[in-house]
C-alpha positions in Angstrom: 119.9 29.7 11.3 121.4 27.7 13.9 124.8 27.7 12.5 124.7 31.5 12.4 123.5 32.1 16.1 126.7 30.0 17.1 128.7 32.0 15.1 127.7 34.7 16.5 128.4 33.1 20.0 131.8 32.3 19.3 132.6 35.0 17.9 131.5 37.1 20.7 133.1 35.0 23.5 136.6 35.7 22.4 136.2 39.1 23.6 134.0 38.9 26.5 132.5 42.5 27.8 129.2 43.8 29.2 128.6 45.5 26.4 129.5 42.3 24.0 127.1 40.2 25.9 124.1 42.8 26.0 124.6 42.8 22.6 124.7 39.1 22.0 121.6 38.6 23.8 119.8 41.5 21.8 121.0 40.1 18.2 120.0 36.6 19.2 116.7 37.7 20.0 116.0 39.3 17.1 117.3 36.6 14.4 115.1 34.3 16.5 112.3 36.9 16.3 112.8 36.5 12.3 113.1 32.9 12.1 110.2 32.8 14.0 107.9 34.4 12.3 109.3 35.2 8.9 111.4 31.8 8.3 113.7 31.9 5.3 112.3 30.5 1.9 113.1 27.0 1.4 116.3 26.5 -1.3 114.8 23.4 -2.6 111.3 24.5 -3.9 109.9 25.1 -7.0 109.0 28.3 -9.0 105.2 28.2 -8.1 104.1 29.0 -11.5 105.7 25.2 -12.5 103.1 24.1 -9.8 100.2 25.9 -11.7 101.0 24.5 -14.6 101.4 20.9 -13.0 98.1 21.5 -11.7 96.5 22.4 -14.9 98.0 19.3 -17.1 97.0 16.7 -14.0 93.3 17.5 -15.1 91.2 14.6 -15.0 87.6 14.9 -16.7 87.2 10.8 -16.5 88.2 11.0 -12.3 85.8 13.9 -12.3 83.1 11.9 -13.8 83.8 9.0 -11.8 83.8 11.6 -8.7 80.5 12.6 -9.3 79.0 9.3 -10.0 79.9 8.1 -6.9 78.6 11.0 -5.1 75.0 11.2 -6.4 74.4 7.1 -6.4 71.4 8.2 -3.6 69.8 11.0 -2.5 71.1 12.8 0.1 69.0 15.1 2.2 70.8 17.1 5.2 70.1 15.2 8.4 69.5 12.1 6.9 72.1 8.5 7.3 72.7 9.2 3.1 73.8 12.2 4.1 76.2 10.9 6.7 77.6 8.5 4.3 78.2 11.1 1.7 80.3 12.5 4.5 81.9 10.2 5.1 82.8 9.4 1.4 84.4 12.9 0.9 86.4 12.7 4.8 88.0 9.0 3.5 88.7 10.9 -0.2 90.9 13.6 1.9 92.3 11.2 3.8 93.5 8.3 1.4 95.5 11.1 -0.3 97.5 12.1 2.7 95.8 15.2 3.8 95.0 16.0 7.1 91.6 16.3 8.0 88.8 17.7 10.4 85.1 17.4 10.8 82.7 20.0 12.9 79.7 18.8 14.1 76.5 21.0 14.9 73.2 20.6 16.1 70.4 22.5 14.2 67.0 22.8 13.3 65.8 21.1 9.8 62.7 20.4 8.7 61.0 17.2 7.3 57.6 16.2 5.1 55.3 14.1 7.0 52.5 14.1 4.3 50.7 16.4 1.9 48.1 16.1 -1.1 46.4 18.8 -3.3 43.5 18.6 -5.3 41.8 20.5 -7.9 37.9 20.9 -7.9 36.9 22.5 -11.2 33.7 24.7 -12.2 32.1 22.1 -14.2 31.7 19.5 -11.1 35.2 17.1 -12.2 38.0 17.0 -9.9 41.9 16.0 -10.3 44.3 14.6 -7.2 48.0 15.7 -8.3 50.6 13.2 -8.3 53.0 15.4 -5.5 56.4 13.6 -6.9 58.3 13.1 -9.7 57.9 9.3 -9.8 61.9 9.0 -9.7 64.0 7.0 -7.2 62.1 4.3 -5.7 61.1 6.1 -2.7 64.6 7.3 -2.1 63.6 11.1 -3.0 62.2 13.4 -0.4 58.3 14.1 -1.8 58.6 17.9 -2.8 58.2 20.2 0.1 59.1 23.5 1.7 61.1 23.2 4.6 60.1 25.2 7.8 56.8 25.7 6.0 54.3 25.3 8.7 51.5 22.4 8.7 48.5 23.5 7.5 44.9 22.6 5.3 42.8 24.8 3.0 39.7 24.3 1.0 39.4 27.6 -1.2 39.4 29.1 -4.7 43.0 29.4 -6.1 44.0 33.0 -7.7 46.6 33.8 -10.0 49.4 35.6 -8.2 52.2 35.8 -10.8 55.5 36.9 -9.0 53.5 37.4 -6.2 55.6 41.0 -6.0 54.4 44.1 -4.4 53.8 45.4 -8.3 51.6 42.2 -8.6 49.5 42.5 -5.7 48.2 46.1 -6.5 47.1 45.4 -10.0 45.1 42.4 -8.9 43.4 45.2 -6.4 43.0 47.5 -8.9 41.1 44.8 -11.1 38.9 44.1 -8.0 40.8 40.5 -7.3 40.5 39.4 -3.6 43.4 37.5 -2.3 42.7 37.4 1.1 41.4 33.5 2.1 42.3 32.2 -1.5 44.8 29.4 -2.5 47.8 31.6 -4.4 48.8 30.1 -7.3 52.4 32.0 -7.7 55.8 31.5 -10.5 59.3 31.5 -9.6 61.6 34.2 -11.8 60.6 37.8 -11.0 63.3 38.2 -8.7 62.2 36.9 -5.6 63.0 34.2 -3.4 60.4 31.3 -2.5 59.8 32.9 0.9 59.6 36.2 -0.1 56.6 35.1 -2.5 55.3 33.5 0.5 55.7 36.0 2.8 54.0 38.8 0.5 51.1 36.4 -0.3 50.6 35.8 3.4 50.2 39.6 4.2 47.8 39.9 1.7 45.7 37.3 3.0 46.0 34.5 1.6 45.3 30.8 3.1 48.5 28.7 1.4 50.3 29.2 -1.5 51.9 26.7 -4.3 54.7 27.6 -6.1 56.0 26.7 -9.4 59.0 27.0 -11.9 58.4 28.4 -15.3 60.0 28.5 -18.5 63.0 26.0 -19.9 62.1 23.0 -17.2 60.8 19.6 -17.4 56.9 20.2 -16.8 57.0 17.1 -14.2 59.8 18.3 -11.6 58.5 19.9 -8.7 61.6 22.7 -7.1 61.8 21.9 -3.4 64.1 24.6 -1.4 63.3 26.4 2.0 60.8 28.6 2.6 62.7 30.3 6.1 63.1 34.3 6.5 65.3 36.8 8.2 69.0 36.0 7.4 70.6 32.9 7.6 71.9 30.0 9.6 70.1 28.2 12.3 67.4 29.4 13.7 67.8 28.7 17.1 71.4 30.1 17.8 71.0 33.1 15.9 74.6 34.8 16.3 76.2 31.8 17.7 77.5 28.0 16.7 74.9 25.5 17.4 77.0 22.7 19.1 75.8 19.8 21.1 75.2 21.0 24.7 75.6 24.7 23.5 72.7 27.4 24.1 69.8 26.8 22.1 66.5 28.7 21.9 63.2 27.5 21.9 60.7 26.8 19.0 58.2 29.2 20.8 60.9 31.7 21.4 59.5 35.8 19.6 63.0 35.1 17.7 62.6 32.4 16.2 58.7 32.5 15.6 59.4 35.6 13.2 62.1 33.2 11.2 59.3 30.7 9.8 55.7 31.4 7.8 52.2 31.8 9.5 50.8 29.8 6.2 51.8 26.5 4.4 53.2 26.7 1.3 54.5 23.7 -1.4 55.8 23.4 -4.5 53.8 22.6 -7.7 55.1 20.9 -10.9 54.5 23.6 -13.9 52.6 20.6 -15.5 49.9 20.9 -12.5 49.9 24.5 -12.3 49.3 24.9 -16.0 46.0 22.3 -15.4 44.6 25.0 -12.2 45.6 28.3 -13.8 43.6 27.0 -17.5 40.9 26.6 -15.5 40.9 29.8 -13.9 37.8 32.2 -14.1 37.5 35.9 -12.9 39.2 38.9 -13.5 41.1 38.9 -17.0 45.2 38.2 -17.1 46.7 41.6 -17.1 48.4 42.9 -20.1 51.7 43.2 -18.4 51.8 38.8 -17.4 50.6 38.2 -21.0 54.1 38.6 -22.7 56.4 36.4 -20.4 53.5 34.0 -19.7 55.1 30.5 -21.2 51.2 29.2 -21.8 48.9 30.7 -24.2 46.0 28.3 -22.0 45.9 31.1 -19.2 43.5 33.4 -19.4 41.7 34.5 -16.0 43.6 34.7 -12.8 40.6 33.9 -10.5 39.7 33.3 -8.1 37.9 30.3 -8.7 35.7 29.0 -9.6 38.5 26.0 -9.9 38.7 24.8 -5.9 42.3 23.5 -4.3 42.1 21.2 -1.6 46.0 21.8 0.2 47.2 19.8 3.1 50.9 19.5 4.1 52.1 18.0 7.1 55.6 18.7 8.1 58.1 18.3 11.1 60.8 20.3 12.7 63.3 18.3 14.3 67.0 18.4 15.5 69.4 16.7 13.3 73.1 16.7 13.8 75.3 18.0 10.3 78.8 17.8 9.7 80.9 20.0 8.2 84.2 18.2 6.4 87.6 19.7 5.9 91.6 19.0 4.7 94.2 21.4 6.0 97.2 21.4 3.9 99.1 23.6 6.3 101.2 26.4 5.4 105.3 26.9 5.0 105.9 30.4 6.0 102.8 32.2 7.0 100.4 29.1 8.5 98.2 31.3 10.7 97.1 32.5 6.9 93.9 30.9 5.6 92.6 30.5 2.0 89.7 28.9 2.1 88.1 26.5 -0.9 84.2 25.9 0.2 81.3 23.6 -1.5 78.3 22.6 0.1 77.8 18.5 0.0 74.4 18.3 1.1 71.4 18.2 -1.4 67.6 18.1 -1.9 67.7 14.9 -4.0 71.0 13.3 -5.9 72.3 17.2 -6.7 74.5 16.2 -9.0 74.3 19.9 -10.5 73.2 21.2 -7.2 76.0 20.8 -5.3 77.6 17.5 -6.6 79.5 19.1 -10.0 81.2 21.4 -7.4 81.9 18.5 -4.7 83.6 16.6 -7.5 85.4 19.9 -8.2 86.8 20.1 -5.0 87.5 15.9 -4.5 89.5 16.8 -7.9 91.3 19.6 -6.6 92.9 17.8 -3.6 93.6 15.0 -5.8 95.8 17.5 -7.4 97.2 19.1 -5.0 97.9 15.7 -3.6 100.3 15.6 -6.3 102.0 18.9 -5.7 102.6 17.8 -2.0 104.5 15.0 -3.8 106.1 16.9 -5.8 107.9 19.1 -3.3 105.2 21.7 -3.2 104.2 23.2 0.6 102.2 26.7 -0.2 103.6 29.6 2.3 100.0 30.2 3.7 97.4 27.3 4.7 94.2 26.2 2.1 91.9 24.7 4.0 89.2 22.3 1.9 85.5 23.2 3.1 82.7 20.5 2.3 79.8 22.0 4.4 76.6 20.7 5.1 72.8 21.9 5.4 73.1 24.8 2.7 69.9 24.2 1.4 68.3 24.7 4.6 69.7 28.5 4.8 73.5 28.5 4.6 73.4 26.5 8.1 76.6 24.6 8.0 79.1 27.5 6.7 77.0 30.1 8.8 77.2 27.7 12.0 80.9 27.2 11.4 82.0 31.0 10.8 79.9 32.0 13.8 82.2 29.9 15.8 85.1 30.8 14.3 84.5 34.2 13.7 87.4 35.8 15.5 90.0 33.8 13.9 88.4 34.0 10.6 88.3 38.0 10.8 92.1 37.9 11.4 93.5 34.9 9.9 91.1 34.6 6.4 93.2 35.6 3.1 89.9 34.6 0.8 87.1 32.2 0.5 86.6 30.8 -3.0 83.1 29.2 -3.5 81.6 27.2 -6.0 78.0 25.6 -5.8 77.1 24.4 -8.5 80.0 24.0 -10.5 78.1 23.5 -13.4 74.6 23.9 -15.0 75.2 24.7 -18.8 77.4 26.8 -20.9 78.9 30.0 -20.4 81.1 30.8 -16.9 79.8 33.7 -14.8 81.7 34.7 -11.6 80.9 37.2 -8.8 83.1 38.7 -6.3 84.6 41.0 -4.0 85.9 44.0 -6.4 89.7 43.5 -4.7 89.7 40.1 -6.4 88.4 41.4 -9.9 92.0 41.8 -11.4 93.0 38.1 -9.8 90.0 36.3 -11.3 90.8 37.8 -15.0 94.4 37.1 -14.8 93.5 33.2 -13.8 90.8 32.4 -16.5 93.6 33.7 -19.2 95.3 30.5 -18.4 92.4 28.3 -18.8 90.9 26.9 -21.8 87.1 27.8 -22.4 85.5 23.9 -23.4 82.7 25.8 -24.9 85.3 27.5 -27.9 87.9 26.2 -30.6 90.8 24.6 -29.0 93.3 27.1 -27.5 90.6 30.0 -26.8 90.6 31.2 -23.4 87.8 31.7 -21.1 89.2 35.5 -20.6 88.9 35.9 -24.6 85.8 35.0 -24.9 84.7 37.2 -21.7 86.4 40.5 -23.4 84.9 40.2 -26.4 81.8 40.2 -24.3 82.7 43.1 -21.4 85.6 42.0 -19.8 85.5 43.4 -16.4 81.9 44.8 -16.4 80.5 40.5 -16.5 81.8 40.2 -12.9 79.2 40.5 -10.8 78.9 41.0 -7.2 78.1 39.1 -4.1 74.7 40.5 -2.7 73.3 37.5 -3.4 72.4 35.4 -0.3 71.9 32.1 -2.1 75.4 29.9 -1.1 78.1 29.6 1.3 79.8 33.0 0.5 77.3 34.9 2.0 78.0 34.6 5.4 81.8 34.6 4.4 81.3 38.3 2.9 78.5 39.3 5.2 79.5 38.1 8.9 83.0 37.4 8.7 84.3 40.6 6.0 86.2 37.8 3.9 87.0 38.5 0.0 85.3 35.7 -1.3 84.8 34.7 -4.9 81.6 32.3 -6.3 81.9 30.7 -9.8 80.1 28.3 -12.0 78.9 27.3 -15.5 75.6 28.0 -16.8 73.2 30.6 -15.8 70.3 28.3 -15.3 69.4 24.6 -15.6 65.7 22.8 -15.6 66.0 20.3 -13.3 66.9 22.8 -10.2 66.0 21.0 -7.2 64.0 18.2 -8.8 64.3 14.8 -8.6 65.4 14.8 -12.1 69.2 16.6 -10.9 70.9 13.2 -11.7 73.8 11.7 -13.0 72.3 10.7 -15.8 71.5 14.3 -16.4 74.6 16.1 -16.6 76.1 13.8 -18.4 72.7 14.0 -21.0 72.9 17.2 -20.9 75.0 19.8 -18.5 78.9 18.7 -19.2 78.8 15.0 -21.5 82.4 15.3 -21.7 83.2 17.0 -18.6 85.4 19.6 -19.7 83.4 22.4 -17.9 83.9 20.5 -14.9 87.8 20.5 -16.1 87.5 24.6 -16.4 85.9 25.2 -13.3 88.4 23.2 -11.4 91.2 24.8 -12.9 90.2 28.2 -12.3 89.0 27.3 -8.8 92.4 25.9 -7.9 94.6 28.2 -9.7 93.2 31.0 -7.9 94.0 29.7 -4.7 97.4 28.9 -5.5 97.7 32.6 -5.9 96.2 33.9 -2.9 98.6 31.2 -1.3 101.6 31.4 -2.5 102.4 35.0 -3.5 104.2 37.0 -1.5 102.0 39.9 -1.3 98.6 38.9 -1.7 96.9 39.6 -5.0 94.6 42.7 -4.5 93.8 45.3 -5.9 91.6 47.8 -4.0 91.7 50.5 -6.7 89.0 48.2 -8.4 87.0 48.4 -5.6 87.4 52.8 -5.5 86.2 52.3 -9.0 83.4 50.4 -8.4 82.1 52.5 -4.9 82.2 55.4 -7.4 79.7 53.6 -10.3 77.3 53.5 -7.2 78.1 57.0 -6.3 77.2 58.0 -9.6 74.0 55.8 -9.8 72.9 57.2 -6.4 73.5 61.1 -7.8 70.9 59.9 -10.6 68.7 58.4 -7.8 68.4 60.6 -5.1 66.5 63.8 -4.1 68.8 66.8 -4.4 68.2 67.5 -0.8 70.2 64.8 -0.1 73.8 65.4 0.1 76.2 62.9 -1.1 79.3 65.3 -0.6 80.3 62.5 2.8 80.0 59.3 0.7 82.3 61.1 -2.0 85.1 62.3 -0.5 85.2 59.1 1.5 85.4 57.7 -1.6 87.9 59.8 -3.2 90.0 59.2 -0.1 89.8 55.1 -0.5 91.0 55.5 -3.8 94.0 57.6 -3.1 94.6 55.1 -0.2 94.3 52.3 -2.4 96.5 53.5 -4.9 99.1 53.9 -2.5 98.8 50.4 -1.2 99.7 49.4 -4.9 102.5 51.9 -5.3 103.9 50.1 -1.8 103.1 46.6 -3.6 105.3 47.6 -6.0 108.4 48.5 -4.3 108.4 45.6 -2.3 108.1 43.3 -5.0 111.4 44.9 -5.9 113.1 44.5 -3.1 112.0 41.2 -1.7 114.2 38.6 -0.7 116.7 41.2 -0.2 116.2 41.3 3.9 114.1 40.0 6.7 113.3 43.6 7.4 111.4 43.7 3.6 109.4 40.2 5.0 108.2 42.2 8.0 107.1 45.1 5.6 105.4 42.4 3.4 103.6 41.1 6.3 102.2 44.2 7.6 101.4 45.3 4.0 99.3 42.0 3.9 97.7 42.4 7.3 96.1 45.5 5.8 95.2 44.2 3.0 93.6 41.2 4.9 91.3 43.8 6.8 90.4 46.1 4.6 87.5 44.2 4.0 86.4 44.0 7.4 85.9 47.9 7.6 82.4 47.2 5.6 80.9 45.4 7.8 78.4 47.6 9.6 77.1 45.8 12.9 73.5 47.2 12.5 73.0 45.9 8.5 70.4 47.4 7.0 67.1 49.2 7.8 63.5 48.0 7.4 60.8 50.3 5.7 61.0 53.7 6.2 57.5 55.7 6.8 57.5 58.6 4.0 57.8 61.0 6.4 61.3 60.1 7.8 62.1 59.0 4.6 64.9 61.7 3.5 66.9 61.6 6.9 66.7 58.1 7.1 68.4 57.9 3.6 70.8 60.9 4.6 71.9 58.7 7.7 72.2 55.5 5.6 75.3 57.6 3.3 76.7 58.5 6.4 77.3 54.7 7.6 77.9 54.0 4.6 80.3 56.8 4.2 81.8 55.4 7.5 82.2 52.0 6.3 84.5 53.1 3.3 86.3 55.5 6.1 86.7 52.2 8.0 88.3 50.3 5.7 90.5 53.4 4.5 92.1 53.5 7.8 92.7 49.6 7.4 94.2 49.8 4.1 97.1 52.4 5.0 97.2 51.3 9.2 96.3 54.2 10.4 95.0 55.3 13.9 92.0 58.0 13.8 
């Protein structure tokens, strides 16, 4: 470039004018303007498929194993010095293979066990004092609690709750079943979340509530998790990063009050809760509970006349986390971001939950370590995320994106996520519909460990309903959520196995997943490759890989739900044609994809094109995002316009993201 720019000089300064210097200065300019900020491919690197394929056949099921072993040798609770180590494990692992690296620090509010005991009194004048642990770990393991339960005691009769869903509630009123100043007895697994169940048995009354997991799990592990409400993050910089000497608000602030529950709540082994819900008198079990009721002992749902004696003593305190990153920066477009995120932190030694996905992601800049060896530099930045404090609420990735969130609404291509990179057999993947087509293209290059030798994973998903098993992110259990729901990134979230026993136990070891989740570790192999070749894509092709007509189709599947749904008063007519107009927007974004594809590398004016191209198809996204979320409980009355005004902003949304997709101005 420099050698052109002189020529240009010379060449001009033979024949010096006015006019031939105006025109110097202007051509300069612009072939600085280019070089800039669309720099000319390098000569000397690679196709990047050879780099996918060096990545896949540098796989390494014995380093993941080893990996993982070394990263679930001790508990490692958020907050806690284990915690700090395992840090610092993963920030030396970046760092011995070249990469460069950053931490973020934040101060938060987690909560900690103090004490708590629980005792059954039965009808016939015996009593039973549960063992509240697993018995594993020397003392290492955190005793089975629910953080940012509040402390509390009760001395009454326990009642069945089942889910301890609205459904639930009403047919233990209409059997004449008073909750109200009982001890619920409640099961995980009818589609609530721990503090949901918690919250609803606390409107109806009750004193405390324990929790347990039933079905496939070992009847001695007790599932510790959080028990907070009302989004996600930290609860005392709701909207903004909690760093050290930043705002913070206080524990008696209205805000923050609403976050936590009025009653305590812990977990209960499904060993103990089998013992109380036997012994249960009262009102018969209703039909409905009978059939997915794992215990044939259970007959009565109370209350009484068994007695539970529940005391838990907890603590909120500050505790400074750290988030972990590499930046392997970027060739040709560096202020372009694909992220790769995992959260480190874990309620005991997590080696399903999170640890099979840290090891992922230690394996995956291992290899990429070799790429950069290789010759490889990928034309837009990855960044490696390892966050912390996840299981308190997402806190870590929320705290992070909440600082960052101006850069990350402009700069992010994708976030790729994967918790718990495996928990059994079979993958499952949700996503952003843009990145369907992506995600099926990349798991027909990988092998599927759980089929003959030489079957794909994307085989075996056709067979089974190809597109239709992706499913999508309105989930807010992991580090995409705040990724799709705050920042408008694409994000992906993949793992093996539906559903594993040990979930949050004490029993989520090593020893374990190599028992039982991945002996070999070829799922880990899989997840990694599919998790890496994916970003490779979104970093290295020139236009980025979306497809936005998969996301027209899937608006219009909802459409068509909704017209089943919805009173015929309501009209649909805005949410349709704002649909129909996304799509014909969308299929002209592919159309453009096209072309350019065909012409690039011919000019520096194609690379501008390309660039603008991707800066829409960066945003679209965004135009989703609806500042206001969505509405609480409607009274019947306003019931039809408040519904008629939720298509409208949701009509807006998709005319949002239309205008982003083909640049237009309103």
């Amino acid at each position: 470039m420099l050698q052109f720019r002189l020529k240009l000089v010379r060449a001009f300064a033979a024949k010096p004018s006015p006019l031939v210097a105006f025109v110097t200065v202007i051509v300069i300019g612009v072939v600085g303007f280019y070089s800039l900020h669309f720099p000319f491919r390098s000569a000397t690197s690679l196709d990047a498929s050879h780099f996918g394929h060096v990545f896949l056949s540098s796989s390494s099921n014995a380093t993941i194993s080893n990996y993982l072993r070394a990263l679930t040798m001790h508990p490692h609770l958020a907050g806690t010095k284990p915690a700090s180590l395992t840090a610092r494990y993963v920030l030396n692992h970046f760092t011995a293979l070249g990469l460069r690296t950053s931490t973020a620090k934040h101060r938060v509010l987690l909560s900690y066990p103090l004490r708590s005991s629980l005792s059954a009194h039965f009808g016939d004048g015996s009593s039973l004092e549960f063992q509240l642990g697993e018995g594993e770990g020397n003392g290492e393991v955190v005793a089975p609690y629910h953080a940012y339960s509040p402390s509390g005691s009760a001395w009454a009769a326990a009642v069945f709750v089942n889910y301890g869903r609205e459904e639930d509630f009403r047919l233990l009123a209409a059997a004449g079943v008073r909750v109200a100043g009982s001890v619920a007895v409640a099961r995980t697994g009818g589609g609530l979340g721990r503090g949901a169940v918690v919250e609803a048995a606390e409107r109806h009354g009750a004193a405390a509530v324990v929790v347990f997991k039933e079905g496939d799990t070992w009847p001695r592990g007790f599932e510790r998790g959080h028990v907070m409400r009302g989004g996600i993050g930290d609860p005392l910089s709701p909207g903004w990063g909690g760093v050290v000497g930043g705002e913070s608000l206080g524990l008696d602030d209205s805000e923050v009050l609403r976050r936590f529950p009025k009653i305590p709540s812990m977990p209960l082994s499904s060993e103990a809760a089998e013992r109380i819900l036997a012994s249960l008198g009262g009102a018969p079990l209703p039909l409905d509970w009978r059939g997915t009721l794992k215990s044939s002992k259970v007959t009565n749902v109370g209350p009484g006349p068994t007695i539970l004696n529940f005391t838990y003593q907890g603590e909120m305190k500050m505790a400074t986390i750290e988030n972990v990153f590499a930046i392997i920066k970027g060739r040709e477009e560096s202020d372009r971001h694909v992220l790769l995120g995992n959260h480190r932190d874990a309620w005991t030694y997590g080696a399903v939950d999170p640890n099979s996905g840290t090891a992922a992601l230690l394996d995956i800049a291992r290899r990429y370590a070799i790429l950069l060896r290789l010759g490889w530099t990928p034309r837009r930045t990855i960044i490696l995320c390892s966050w912390d404090a996840e299981e308190f609420g997402m806190i870590g990735s929320t705290e992070w994106i909440e600082q960052n969130l101006v850069n990350l609404r402009s700069k992010a291509v994708a976030y790729l996520n994967v918790d718990c990179a495996v928990q059994g057999s079979g993958f499952f993947a949700g996503s952003t519909p843009q990145l369907d087509d992506l995600l099926l293209d990349t798991i027909k290059k990988v092998k599927d460990p759980d089929s003959d030798e030489g079957t794909t994973i994307y085989q075996n998903w056709a067979a089974g309903g190809g597109k239709s098993n992706i499913q999508r992110l309105s989930r807010v259990d992991s580090d995409f959520a705040p990724f799709v729901q705050h920042a408008g990134v694409p994000s992906i979230d993949m793992y093996y196995g539906k559903d594993y026993p040990v979930y949050h136990t004490a029993f989520d070891s090593y020893n374990w997943m190599t028992e039982f989740g991945d002996p070999f570790f070829l799922r880990h192999v899989a997840v990694t490759g599919i998790w890496g070749l994916l970003a490779l894509r979104l970093a290295d092709d020139s236009i980025i890989p979306f497809n936005y007509v998969s996301y027209a189709d899937q608006l219009q599947v909802y459409n068509d739900i909704l017209s089943n749904l919805l009173d015929k008063k309501i009209s649909l007519h805005p949410l349709t044609a704002s649909i129909q107009e996304f799509a014909s927007a969308a299929k002209e974004a592919n159309e453009e994809s096209k072309k350019l594809r065909l012409q690039e590398n011919s000019d520096h004016f194609v690379d501008m094109k390309i660039r603008a191209l991707n800066d829409r198809l960066m945003l679209t996204e965004k135009g989703f995002l609806d500042v206001d979320g969505l509405r609480g409980r409607q009274c019947e009355k306003e019931r039809l316009a408040a519904i008629q005004h939720e298509l409208w902003r949701v009509a807006r949304a998709i005319q949002r993201a239309t205008s982003a997709l083909r640049g237009d101005l309103a």
